[in-house]
C-alpha positions, 0 to 999 in steps of 0.5 A: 271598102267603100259602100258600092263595092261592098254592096256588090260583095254582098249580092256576090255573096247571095249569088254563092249561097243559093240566094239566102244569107242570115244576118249573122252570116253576113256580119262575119264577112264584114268589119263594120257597125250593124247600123251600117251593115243595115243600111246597104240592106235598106239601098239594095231593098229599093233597088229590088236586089234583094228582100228581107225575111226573117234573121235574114236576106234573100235574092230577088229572082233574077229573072225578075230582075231582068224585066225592064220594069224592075230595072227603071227601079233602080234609077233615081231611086233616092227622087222617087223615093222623097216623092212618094213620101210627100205623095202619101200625105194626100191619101186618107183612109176611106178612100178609093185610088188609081194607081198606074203600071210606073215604077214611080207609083211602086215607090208610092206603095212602100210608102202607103204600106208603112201608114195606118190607113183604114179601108183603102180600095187600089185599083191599078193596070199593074201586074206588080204593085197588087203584090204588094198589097198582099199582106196588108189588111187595110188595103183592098185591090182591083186589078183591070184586067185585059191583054197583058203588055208583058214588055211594061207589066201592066194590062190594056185592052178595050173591053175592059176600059169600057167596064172601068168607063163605066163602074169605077171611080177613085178620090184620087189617081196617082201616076208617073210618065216618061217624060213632060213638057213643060209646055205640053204636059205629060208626054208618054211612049207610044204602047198601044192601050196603055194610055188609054187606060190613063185617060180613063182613070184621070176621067172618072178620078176627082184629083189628079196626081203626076209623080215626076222626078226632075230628070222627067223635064228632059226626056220626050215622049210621043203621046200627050194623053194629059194635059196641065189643065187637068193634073191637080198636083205635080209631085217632083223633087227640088232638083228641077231646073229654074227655067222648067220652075218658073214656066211651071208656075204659071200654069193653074196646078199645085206645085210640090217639090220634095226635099233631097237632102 
């Protein structure tokens, strides 16, 4: 049985024993080493199929798992993953972070929960990355607030840009798009407050952080709320295209590329 299907076995599985499996249980379902049977757990853990809990695994809600924002988690997962690991190395402890609604930036959250920061402030528009932070002592969070966009999962609204505008400020913002130009910047879809929040994170933030996977380079999006002169670092993965690297390079920003082994 090759991994794929045996992973799909293995949420059949979870499906037929009302959401929770022991690992022991699982272990008598398969002929393999437990290193392996381990490794399927960590790939369907990132991709938000499943959770970890103690002598065992549990089913992600399905409806969860319908909303659009747990579905862009799923891809591309292995670029988002090494981007967040090169992202973790600029935040230090003490510091206050801008963290946007993407699903890029969830991946960014694993990775700060598994560092020994001290008194690190979140603030984000996101209605899921504030969960994660729930049992990590070190970690204070902020949510904005304001209308809710439950189609993205993350807050918008005027009022509430206005209290931000004027009260908070971060060492850092770290945030993905849907898609960049490498002429233009970041070019994201047109929801209706969600940019604007953006803007005002990367004005009151004193360093700038895109997270995009290669794939970004060849979509498009409707709004350019960003532009190259005002990102400090561009985070992506060595997979890029060497047309798209070498325009980059002219451009006056830090330029990382994870390594996808």
């Amino acid at each position: 049985m090759n991994p794929q299907d045996r992973r799909e076995k293995i949420l059949k599985l979870l499906h037929d024993n009302y959401g929770k499996l022991t690992l022991k249980e699982l272990s008598r379902h398969f002929n393999i080493s437990q290193s392996a049977l381990y490794k399927d757990l960590d790939i369907l853990q990132k991709q938000r199929y499943i959770k970890k809990i103690y002598g065992g695994i549990e089913l992600i809600d399905i409806n969860m798992q319908q909303h659009n924002y747990y579905r862009s988690l799923q891809v591309n997962v292995k670029q988002k993953t090494a981007i967040a690991k090169e992202a973790v190395k600029l935040v230090s402890s003490n510091e206050t972070i801008f963290i946007d609604g993407s699903s890029t930036t969830f991946y960014l959250c694993e990775e700060l929960k598994k560092q020994n920061y001290k008194n690190i402030t979140v603030i984000t528009n996101s209605i899921f990355i504030p969960h994660e932070f729930i049992l990590q002592e070190n970690f204070n969070v902020i949510c904005t607030g304001g209308m809710l966009n439950k189609e993205i999962g993350v807050y918008c609204g005027d009022l509430w840009e206005s209290v931000l505008i004027n009260n908070f400020h971060a060492n850092k913002f770290f945030f993905s798009t849907y898609g960049i130009s490498a002429d233009i910047g970041v070019l994201d879809s047109f929801v209706p407050g969600e940019t604007s929040m953006k803007k005002i994170f990367s004005k009151n933030a004193s360093k700038n952080i895109c997270l995009a996977d290669s794939n970004k380079f060849m979509i498009k999006g409707a709004i350019n709320w960003i532009s190259f002169e005002n990102i400090d670092v561009l985070i992506s993965d060595n997979l890029m295209d060497g047309n798209i690297l070498n325009v980059l390079k002219t451009k006056k920003i830090q330029l990382v590329l994870a390594n996808l082994k």
